[in-house]
SEKOL-294726 format. One record per atom (N, C-alpha, C): residue number from 1; atom name; z negated, x, y negated. Coordinates in steps of 0.001 Angstrom, whole numbers, plus 500000, padded with zeros to 6 digits. Layout:
% residues N
<node i="NUM" at="CA" z="Z" x="X" y="Y"/>
...
***
This chain:
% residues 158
<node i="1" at="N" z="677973" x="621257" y="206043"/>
<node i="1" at="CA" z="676553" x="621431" y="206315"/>
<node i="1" at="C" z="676283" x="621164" y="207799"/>
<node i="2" at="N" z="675920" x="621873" y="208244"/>
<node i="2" at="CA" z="675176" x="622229" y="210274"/>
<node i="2" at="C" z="674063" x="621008" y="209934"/>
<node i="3" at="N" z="673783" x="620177" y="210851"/>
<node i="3" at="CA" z="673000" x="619589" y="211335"/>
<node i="3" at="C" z="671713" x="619762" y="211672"/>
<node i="4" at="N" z="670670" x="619239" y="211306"/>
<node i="4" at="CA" z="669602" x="619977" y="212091"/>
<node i="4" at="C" z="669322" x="619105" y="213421"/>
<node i="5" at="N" z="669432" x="619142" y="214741"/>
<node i="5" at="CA" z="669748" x="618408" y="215606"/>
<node i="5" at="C" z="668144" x="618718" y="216313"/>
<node i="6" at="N" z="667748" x="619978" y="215781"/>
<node i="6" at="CA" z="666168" x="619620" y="216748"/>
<node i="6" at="C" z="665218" x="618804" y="215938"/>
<node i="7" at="N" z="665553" x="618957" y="215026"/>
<node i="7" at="CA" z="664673" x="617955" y="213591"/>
<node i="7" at="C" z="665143" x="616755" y="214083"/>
<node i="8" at="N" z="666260" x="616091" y="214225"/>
<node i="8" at="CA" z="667055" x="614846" y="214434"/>
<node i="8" at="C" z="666155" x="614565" y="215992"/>
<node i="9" at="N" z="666471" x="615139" y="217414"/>
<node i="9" at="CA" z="665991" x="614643" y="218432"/>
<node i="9" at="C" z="664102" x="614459" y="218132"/>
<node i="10" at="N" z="663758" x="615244" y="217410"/>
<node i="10" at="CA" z="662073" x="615404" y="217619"/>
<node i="10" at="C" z="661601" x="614335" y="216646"/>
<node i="11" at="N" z="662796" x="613327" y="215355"/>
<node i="11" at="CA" z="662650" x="612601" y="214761"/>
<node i="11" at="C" z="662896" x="611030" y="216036"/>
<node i="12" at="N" z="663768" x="611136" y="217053"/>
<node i="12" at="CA" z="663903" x="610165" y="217567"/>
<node i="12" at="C" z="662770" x="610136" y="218567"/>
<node i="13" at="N" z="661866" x="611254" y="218898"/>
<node i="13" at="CA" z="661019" x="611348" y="219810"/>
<node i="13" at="C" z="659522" x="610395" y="219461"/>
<node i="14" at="N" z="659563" x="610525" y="217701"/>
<node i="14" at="CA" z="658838" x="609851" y="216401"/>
<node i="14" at="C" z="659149" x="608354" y="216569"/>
<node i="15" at="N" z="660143" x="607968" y="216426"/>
<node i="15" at="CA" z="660365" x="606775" y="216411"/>
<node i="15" at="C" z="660181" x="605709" y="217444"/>
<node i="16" at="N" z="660499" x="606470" y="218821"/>
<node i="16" at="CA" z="660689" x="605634" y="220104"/>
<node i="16" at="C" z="658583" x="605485" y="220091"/>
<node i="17" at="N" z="657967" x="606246" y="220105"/>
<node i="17" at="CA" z="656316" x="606029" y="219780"/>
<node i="17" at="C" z="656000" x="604737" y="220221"/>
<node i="18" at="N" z="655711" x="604044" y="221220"/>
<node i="18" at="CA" z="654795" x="603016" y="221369"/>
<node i="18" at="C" z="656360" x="601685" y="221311"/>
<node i="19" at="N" z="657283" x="601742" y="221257"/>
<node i="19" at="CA" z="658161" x="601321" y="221019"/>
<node i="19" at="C" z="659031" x="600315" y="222106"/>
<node i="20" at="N" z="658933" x="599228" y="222333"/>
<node i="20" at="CA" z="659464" x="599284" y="223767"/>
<node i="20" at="C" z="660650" x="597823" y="223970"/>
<node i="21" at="N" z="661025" x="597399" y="222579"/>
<node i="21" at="CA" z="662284" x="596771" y="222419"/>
<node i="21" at="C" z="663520" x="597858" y="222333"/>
<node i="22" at="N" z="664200" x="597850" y="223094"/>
<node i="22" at="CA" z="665705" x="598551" y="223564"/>
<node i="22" at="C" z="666110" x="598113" y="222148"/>
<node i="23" at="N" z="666550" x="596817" y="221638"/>
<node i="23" at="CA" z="667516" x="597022" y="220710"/>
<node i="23" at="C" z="666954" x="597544" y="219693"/>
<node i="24" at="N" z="665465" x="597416" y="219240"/>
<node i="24" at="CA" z="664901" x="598350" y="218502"/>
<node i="24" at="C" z="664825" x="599819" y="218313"/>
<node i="25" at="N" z="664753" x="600503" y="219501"/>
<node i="25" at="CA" z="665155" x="601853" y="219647"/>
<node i="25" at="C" z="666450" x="602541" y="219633"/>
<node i="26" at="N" z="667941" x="601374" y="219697"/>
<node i="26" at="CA" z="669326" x="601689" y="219676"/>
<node i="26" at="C" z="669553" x="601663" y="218427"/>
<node i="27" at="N" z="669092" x="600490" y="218065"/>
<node i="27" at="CA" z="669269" x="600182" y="216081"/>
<node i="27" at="C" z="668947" x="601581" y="215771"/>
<node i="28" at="N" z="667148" x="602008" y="215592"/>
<node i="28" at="CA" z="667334" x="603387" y="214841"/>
<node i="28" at="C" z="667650" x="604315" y="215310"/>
<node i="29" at="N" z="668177" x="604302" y="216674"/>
<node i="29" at="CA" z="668780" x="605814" y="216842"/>
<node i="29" at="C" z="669683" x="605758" y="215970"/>
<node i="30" at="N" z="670816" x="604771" y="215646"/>
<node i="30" at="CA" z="671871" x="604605" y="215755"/>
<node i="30" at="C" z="671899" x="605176" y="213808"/>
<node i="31" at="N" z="671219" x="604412" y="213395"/>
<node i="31" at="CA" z="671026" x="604827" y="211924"/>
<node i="31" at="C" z="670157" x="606694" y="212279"/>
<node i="32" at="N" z="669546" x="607098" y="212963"/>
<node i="32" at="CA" z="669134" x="608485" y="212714"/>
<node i="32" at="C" z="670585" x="609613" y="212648"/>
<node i="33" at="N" z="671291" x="609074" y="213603"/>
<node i="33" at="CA" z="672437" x="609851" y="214094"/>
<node i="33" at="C" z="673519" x="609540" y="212420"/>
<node i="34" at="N" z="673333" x="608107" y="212142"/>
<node i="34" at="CA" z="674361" x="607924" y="210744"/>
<node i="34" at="C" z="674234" x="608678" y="209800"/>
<node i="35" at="N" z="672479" x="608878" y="209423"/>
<node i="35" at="CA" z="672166" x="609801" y="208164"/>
<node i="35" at="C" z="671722" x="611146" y="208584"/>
<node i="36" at="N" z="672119" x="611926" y="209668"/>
<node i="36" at="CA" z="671890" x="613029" y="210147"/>
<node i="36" at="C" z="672788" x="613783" y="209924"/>
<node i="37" at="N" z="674504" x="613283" y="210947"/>
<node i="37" at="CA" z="675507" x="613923" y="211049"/>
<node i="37" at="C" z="676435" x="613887" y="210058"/>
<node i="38" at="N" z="676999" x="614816" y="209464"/>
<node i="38" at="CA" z="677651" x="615072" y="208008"/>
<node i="38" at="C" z="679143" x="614450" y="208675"/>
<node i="39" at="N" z="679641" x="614217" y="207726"/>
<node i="39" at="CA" z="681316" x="613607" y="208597"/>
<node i="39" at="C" z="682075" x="612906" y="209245"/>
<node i="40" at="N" z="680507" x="611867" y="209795"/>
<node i="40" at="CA" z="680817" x="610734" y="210854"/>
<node i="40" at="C" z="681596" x="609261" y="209797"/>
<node i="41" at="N" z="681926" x="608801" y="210397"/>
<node i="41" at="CA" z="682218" x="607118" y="210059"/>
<node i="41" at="C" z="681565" x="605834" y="210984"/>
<node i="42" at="N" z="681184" x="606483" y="212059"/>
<node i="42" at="CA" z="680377" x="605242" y="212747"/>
<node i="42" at="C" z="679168" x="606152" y="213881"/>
<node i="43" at="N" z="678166" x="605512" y="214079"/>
<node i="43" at="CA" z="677499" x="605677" y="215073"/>
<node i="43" at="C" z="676845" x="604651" y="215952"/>
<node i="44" at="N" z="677136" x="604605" y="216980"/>
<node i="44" at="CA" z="676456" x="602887" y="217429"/>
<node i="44" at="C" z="676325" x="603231" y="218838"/>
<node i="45" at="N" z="676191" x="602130" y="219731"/>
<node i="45" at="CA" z="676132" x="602161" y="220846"/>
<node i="45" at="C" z="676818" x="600783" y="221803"/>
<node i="46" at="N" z="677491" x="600634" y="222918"/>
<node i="46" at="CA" z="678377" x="599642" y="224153"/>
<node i="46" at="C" z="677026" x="599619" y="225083"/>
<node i="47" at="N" z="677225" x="598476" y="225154"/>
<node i="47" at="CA" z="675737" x="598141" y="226144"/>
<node i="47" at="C" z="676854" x="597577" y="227499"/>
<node i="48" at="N" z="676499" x="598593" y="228971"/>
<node i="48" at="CA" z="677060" x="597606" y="229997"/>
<node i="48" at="C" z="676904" x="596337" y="230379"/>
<node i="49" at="N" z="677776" x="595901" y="230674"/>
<node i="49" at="CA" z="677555" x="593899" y="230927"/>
<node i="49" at="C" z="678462" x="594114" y="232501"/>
<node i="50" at="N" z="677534" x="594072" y="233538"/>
<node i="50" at="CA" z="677906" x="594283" y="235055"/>
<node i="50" at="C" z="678792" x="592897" y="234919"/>
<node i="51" at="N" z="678197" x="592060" y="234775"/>
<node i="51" at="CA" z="678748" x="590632" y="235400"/>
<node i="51" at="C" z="680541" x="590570" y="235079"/>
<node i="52" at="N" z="680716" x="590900" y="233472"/>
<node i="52" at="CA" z="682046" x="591204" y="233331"/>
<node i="52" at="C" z="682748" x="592628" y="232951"/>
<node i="53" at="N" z="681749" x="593182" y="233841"/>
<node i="53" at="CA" z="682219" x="594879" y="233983"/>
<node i="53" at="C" z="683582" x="595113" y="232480"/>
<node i="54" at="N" z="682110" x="595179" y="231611"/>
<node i="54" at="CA" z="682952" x="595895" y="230015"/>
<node i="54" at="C" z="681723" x="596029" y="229312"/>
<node i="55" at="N" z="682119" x="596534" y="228303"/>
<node i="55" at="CA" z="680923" x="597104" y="227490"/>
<node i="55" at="C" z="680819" x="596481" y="226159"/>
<node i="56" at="N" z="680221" x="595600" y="225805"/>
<node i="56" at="CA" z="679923" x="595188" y="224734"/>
<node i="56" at="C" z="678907" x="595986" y="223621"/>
<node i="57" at="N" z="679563" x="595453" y="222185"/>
<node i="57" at="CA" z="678750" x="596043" y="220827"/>
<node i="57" at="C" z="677388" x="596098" y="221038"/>
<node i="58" at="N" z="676261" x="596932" y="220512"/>
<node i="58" at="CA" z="675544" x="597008" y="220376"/>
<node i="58" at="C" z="675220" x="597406" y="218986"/>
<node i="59" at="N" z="673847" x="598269" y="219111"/>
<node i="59" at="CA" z="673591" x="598465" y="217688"/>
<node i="59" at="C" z="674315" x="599623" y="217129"/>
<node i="60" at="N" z="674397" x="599276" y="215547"/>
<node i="60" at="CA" z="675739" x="600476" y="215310"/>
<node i="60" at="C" z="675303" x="600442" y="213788"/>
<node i="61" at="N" z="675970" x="601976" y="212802"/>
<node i="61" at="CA" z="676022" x="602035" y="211731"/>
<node i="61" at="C" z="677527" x="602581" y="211520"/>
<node i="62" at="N" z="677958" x="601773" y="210717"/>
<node i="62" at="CA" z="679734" x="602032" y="209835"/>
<node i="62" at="C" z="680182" x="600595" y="209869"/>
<node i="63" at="N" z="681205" x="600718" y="210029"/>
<node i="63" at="CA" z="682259" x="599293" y="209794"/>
<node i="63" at="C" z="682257" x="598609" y="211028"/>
<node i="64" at="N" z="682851" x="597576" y="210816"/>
<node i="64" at="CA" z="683010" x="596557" y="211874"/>
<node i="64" at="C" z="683804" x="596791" y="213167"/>
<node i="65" at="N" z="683493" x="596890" y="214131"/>
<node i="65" at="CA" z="683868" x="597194" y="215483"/>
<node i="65" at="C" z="684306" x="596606" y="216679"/>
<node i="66" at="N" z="684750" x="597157" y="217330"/>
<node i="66" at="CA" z="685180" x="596006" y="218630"/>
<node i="66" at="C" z="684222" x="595706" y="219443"/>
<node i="67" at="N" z="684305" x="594514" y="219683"/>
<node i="67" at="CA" z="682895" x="593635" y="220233"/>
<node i="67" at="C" z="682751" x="593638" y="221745"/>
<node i="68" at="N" z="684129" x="593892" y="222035"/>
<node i="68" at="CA" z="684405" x="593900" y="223851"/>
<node i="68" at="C" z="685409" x="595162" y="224375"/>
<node i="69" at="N" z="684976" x="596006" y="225211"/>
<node i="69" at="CA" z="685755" x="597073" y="225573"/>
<node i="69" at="C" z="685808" x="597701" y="226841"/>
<node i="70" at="N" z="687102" x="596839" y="227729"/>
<node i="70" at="CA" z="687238" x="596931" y="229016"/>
<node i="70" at="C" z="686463" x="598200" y="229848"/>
<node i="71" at="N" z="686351" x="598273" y="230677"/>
<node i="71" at="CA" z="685956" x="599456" y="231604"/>
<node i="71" at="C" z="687099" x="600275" y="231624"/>
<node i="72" at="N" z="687457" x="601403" y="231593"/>
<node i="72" at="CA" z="688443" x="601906" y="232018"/>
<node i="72" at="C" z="689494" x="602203" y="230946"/>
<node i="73" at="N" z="688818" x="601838" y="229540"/>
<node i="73" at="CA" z="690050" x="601458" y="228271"/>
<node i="73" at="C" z="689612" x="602250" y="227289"/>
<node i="74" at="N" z="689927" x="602928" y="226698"/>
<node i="74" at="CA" z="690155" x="603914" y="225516"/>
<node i="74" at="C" z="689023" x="604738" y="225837"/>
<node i="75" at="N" z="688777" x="605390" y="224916"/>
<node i="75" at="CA" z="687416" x="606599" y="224990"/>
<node i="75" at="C" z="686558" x="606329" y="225496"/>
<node i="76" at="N" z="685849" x="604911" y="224967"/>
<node i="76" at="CA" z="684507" x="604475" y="225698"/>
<node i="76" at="C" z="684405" x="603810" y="226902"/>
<node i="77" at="N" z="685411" x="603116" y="227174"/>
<node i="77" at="CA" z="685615" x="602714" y="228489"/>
<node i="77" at="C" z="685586" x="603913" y="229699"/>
<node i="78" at="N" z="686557" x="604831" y="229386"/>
<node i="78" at="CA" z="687168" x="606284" y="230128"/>
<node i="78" at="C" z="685448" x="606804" y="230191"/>
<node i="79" at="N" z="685018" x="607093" y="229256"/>
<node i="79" at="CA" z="683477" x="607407" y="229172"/>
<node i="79" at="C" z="682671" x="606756" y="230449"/>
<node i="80" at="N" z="682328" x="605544" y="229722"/>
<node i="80" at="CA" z="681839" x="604733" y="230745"/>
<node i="80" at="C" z="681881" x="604799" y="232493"/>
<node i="81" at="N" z="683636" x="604629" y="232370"/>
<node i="81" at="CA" z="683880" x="604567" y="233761"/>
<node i="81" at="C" z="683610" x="605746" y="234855"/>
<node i="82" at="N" z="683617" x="607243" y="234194"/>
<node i="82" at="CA" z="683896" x="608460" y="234169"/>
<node i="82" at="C" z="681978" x="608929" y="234911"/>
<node i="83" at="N" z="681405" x="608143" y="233826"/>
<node i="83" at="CA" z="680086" x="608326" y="233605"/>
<node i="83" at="C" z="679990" x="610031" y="233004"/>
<node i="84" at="N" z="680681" x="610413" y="232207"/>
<node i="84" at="CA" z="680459" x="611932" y="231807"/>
<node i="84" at="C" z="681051" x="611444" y="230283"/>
<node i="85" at="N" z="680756" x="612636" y="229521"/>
<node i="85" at="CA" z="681086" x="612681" y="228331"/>
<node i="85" at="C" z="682347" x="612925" y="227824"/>
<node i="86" at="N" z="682521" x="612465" y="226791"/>
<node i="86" at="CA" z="684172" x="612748" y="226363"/>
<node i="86" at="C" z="683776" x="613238" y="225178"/>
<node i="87" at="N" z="684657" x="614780" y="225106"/>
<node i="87" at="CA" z="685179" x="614617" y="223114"/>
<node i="87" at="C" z="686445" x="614480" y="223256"/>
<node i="88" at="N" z="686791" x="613834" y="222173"/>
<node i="88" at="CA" z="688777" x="614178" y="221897"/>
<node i="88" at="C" z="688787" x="614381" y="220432"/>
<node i="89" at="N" z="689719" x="615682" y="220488"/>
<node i="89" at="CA" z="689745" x="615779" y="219120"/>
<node i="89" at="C" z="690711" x="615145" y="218451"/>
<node i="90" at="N" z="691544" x="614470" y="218714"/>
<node i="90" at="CA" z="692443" x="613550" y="217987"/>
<node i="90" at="C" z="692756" x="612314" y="218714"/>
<node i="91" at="N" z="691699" x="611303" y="218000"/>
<node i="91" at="CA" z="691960" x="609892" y="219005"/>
<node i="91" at="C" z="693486" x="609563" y="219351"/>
<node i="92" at="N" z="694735" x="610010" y="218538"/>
<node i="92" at="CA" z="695648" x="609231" y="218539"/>
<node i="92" at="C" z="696652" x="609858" y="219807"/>
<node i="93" at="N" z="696025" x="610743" y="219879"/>
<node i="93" at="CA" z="696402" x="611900" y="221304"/>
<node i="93" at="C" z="696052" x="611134" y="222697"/>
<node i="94" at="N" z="695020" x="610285" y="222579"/>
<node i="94" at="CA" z="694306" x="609461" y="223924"/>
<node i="94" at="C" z="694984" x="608551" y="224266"/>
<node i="95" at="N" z="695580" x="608715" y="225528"/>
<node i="95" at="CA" z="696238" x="607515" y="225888"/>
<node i="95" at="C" z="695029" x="606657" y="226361"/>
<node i="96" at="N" z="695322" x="605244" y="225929"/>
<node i="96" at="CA" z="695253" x="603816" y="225486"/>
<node i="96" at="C" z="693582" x="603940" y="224981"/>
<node i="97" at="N" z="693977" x="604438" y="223394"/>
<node i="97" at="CA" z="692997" x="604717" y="222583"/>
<node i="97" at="C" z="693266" x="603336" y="222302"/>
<node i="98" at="N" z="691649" x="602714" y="221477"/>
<node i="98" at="CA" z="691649" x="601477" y="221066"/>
<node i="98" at="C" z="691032" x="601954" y="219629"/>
<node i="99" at="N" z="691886" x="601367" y="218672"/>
<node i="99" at="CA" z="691654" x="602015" y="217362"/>
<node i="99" at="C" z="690877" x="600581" y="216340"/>
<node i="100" at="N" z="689828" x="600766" y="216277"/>
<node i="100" at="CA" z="688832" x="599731" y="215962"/>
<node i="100" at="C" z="688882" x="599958" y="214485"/>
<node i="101" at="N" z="688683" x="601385" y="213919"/>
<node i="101" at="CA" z="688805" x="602007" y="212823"/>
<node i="101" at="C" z="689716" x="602869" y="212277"/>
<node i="102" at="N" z="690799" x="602344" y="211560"/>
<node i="102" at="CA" z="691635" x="603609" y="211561"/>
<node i="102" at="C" z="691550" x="604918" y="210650"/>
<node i="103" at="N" z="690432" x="604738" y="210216"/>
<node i="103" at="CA" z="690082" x="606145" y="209933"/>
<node i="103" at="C" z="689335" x="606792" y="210728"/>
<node i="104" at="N" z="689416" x="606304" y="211552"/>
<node i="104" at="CA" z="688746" x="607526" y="212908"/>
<node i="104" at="C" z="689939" x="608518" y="213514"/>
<node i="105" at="N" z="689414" x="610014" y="213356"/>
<node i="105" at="CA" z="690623" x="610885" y="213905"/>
<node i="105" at="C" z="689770" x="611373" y="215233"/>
<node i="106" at="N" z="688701" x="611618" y="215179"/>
<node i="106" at="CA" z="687814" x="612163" y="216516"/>
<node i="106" at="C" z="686864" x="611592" y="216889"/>
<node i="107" at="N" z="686228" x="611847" y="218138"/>
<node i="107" at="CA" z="685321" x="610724" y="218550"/>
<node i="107" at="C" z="684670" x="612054" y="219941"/>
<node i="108" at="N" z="683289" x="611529" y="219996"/>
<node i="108" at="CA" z="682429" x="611686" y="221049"/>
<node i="108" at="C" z="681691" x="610402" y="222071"/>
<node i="109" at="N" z="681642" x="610682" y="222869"/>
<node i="109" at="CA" z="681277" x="609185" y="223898"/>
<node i="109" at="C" z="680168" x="609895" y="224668"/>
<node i="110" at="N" z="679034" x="609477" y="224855"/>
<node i="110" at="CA" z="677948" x="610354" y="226109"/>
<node i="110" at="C" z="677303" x="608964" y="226533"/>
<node i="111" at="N" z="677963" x="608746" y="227918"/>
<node i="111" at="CA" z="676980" x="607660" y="228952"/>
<node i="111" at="C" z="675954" x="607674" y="229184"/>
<node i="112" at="N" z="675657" x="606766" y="228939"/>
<node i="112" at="CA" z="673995" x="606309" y="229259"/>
<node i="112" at="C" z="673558" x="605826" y="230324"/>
<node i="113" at="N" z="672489" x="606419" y="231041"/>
<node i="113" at="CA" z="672399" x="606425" y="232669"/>
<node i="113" at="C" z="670882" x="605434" y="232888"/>
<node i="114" at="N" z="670540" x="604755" y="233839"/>
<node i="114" at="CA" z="669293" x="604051" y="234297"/>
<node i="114" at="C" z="669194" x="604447" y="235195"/>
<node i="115" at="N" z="669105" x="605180" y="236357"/>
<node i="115" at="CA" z="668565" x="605672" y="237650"/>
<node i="115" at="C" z="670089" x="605774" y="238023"/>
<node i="116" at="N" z="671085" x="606182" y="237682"/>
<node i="116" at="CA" z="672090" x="606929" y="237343"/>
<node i="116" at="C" z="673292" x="605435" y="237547"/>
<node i="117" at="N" z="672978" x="604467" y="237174"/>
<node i="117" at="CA" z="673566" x="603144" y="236852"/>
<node i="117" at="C" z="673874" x="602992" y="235489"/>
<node i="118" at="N" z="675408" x="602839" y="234965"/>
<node i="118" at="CA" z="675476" x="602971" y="234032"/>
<node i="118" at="C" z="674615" x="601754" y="232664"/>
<node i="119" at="N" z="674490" x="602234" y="231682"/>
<node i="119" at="CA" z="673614" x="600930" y="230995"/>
<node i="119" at="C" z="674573" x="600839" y="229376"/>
<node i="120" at="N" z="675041" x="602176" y="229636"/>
<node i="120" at="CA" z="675961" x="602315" y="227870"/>
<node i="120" at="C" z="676380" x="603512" y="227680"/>
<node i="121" at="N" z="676846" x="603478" y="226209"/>
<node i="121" at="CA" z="677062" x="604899" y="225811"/>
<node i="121" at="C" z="676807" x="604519" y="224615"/>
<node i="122" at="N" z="676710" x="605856" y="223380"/>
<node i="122" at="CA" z="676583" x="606373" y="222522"/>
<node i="122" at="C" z="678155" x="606832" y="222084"/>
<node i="123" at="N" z="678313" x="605939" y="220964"/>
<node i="123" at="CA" z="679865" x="606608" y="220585"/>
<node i="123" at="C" z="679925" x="607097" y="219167"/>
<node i="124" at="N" z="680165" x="607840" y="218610"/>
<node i="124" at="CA" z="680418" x="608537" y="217336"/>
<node i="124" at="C" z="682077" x="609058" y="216958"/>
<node i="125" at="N" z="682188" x="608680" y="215993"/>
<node i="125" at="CA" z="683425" x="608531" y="215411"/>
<node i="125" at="C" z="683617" x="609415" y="213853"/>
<node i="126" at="N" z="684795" x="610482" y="213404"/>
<node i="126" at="CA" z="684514" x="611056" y="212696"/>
<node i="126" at="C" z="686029" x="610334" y="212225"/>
<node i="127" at="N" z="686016" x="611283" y="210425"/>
<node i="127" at="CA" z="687573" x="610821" y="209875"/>
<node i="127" at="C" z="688360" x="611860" y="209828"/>
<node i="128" at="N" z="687971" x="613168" y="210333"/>
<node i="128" at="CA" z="688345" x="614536" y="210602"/>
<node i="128" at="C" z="688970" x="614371" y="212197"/>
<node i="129" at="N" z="689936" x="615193" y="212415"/>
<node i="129" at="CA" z="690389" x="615834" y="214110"/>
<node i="129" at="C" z="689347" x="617047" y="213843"/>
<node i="130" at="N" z="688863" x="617125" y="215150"/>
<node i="130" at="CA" z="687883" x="617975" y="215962"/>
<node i="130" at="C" z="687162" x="618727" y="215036"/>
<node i="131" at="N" z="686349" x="617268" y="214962"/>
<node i="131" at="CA" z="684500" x="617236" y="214316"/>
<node i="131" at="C" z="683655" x="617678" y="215060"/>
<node i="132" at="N" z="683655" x="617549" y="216515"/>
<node i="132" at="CA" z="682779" x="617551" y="217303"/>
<node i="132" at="C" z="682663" x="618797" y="218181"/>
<node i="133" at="N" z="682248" x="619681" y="218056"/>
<node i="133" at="CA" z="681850" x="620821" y="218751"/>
<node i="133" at="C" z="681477" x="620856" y="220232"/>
<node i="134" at="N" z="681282" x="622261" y="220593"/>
<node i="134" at="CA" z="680300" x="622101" y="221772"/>
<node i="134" at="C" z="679014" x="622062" y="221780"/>
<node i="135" at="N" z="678732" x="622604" y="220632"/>
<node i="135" at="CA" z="677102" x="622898" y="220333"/>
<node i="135" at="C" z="676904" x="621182" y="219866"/>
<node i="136" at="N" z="677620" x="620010" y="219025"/>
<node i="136" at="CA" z="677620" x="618707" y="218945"/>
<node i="136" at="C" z="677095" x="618156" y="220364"/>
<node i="137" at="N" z="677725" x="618481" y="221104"/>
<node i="137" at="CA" z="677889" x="617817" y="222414"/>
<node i="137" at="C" z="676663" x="618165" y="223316"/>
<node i="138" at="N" z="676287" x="619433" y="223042"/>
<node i="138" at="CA" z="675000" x="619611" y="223576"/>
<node i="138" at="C" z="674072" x="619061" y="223023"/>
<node i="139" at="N" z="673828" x="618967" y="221775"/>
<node i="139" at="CA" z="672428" x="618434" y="221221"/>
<node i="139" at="C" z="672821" x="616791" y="221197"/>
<node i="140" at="N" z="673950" x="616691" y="221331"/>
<node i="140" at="CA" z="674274" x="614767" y="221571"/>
<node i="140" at="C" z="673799" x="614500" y="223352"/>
<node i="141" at="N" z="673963" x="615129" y="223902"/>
<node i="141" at="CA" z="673625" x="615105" y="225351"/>
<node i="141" at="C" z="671968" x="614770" y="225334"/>
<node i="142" at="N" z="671340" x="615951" y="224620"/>
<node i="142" at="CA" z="670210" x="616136" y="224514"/>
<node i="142" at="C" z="669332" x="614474" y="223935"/>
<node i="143" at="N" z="669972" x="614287" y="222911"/>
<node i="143" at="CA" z="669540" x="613009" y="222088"/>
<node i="143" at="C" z="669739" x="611935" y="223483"/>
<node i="144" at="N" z="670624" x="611737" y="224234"/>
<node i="144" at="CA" z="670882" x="611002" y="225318"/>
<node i="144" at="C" z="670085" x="610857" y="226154"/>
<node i="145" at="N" z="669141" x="612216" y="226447"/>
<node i="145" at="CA" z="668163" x="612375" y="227560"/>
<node i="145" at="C" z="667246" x="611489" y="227422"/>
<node i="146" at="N" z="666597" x="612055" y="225996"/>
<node i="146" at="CA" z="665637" x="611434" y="225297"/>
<node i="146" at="C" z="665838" x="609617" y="224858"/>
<node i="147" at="N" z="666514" x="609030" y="224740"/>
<node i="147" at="CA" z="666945" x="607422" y="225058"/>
<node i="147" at="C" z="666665" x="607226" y="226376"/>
<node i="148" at="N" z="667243" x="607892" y="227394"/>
<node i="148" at="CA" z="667514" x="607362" y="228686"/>
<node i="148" at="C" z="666180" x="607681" y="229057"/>
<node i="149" at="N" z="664980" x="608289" y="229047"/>
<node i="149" at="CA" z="663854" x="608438" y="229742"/>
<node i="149" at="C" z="663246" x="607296" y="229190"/>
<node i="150" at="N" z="663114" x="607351" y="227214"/>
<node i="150" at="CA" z="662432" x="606156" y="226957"/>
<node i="150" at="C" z="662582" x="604687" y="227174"/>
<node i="151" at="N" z="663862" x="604986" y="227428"/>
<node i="151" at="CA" z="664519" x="603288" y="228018"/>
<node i="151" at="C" z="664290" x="602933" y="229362"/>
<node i="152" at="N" z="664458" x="603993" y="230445"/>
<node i="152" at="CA" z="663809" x="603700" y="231743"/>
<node i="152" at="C" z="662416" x="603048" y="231539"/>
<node i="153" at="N" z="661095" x="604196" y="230898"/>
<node i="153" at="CA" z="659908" x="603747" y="230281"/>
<node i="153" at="C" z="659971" x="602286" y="230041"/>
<node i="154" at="N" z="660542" x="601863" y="228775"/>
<node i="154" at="CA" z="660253" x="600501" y="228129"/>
<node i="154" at="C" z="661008" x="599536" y="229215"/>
<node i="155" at="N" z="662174" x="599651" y="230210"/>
<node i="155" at="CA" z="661911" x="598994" y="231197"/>
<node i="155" at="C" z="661494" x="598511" y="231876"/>
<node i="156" at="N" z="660834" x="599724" y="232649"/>
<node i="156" at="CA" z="660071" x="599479" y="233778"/>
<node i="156" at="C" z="658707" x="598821" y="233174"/>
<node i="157" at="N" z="658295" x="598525" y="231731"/>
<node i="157" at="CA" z="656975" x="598135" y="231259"/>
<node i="157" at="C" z="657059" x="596511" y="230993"/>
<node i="158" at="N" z="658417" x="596331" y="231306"/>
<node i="158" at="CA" z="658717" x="594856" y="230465"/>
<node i="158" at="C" z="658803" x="593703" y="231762"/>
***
């Protein structure tokens, strides 16, 4: 089953509404993206931590996850560091994949920007090799925009 991904972003456009706790708006993205996308096993988000340049857990839906994840180290790190998006269609193909879940075969990563300073990413994890499309990647980009404007917003208000 295809996704409906403009229903999904115009549902997160609903939610963020008057909204202006960050972990409040990561939590339900994080669950919109869980009960949206057919096939996934996790959806969550790595919040940057400058001081010890790595990315720590944030809000997430699936199983239990790694809590700390160097800069520069498996998908989300490479993400991170990269500041651009990653798909891979077979995590086990990634050199120095960090396998949190081992039923994860594919994964998408899209950085999350503050006045183009990194702040996180968005990581999604499937139990399939190459779940993730291009047309995925565009409307995951898209969902990204829409965080990163409202999060600048609830920033700059706080």
């Amino acid at each position: 089953m295809k996704p409906n991904y403009e229903l999904m972003i115009k549902q997160l456009g609903s939610l963020l509404t008057n909204e202006l706790n960050t972990i409040s708006i990561l939590a339900n993205a994080s669950a919109l993206i869980y009960e949206t996308l057919p096939n996934i096993n996790w959806a969550g988000f790595y919040l940057y931590d400058e001081k010890e340049n790595e990315l720590i857990l944030g809000p997430f839906q699936g199983k239990v996850a790694c809590m700390h994840i160097p800069m520069n180290k498996g998908v989300c790190g490479t993400s991170a560091h990269k500041k651009e998006t990653l798909v891979v269609d077979d995590v086990h193909t990634f050199k120095g994949h960090i396998a949190c879940d081992s039923a994860s075969e594919s994964e998408i990563v899209i950085p999350i920007l503050k006045d183009q300073d990194l702040f996180g990413v968005l990581d999604i994890d499937a139990p399939m090799k190459n779940r993730f499309s291009s047309e995925d990647r565009l409307y995951l980009e898209q969902f990204v925009k829409v965080l990163e404007r409202h999060i600048m917003d609830s920033i700059s208000l706080n």
